[in-house]
N, C-alpha and C positions, 0 to 999 in steps of 0.2 A: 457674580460668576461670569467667568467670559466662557461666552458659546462658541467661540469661532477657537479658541485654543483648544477646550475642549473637542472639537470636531475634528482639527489637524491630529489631538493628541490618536484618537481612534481611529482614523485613515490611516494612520501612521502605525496602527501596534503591529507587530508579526503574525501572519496568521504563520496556522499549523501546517505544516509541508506533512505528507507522509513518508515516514520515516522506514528505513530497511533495516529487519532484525533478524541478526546470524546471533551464532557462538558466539560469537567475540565482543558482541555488546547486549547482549540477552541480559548480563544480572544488572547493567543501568539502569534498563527501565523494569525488570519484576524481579530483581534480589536475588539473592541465594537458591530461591525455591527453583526447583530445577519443572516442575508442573508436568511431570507428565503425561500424555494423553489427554491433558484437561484445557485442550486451549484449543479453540476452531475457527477455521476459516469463517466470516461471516458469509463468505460469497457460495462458498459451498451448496452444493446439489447431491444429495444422496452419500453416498460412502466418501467420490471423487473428491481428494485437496480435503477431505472432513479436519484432520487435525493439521496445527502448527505448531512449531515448537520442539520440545522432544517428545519423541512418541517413539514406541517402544515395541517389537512384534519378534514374532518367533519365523526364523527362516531357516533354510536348509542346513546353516552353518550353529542354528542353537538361538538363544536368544539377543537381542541387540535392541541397542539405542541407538536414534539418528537424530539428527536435528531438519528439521522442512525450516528454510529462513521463508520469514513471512512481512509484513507489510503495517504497520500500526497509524490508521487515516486519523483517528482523535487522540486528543490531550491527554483523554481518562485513559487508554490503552483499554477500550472494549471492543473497537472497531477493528479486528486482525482479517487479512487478508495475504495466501497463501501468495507469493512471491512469484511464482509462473504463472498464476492469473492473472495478478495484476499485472505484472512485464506484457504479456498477451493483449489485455486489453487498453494499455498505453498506447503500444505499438499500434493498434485498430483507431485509436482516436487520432495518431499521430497520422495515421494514412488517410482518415478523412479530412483532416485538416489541409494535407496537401494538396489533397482532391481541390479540395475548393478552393485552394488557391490557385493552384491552373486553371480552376473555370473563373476565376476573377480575371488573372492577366489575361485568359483567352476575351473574355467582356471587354476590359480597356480595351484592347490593339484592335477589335472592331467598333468600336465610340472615335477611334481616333482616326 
């Protein structure tokens, strides 16, 4: 068996990206079944962002379905993640990342 192909073939597979689920491509990845109120943010805290998916409540106007688009991080689709959280804490990774990149180029320009 060659180990060095093998090695490229796995540095090379795709990992999983996390993936953004609306209406529009919900039955791709769980079918028909429309799940109501049975699908949770994992990130969730208390009541806040608790369901994704369709979920379903009674308001001023009578009853209603809505869909919360949410965020699918694993393969198996167990790992849901309500969609303005994650957006939220992208954007907070994405501002420390920059952080640190102005304190890097600030580091060069005084080394040099």
């Amino acid at each position: 068996m060659n180990l060095s192909a093998l090695d490229k073939w796995i540095t090379r597979e795709p990992q999983w990206q996390p993936t953004l689920i609306t209406q529009d491509n919900y039955a791709d990845y769980f079918g028909d079944d429309s799940r109501i109120n049975e699908l949770n943010c994992s990130w969730a805290t208390g009541q806040f962002f608790k369901n994704v998916g369709w979920i379903d409540y009674e308001g001023s106007y009578g009853y209603s379905i809505h869909f919360v688009n949410f965020y699918v991080l694993d393969e198996d689709c167990e790992v849901l993640v309500n969609a303005e959280s994650f957006d939220e804490h992208q954007a907070s990774i994405d501002a420390h990342e920059q952080a640190l990149d102005r304190e890097l180029d600030e580091l060069h320009k005084r080394s040099e």
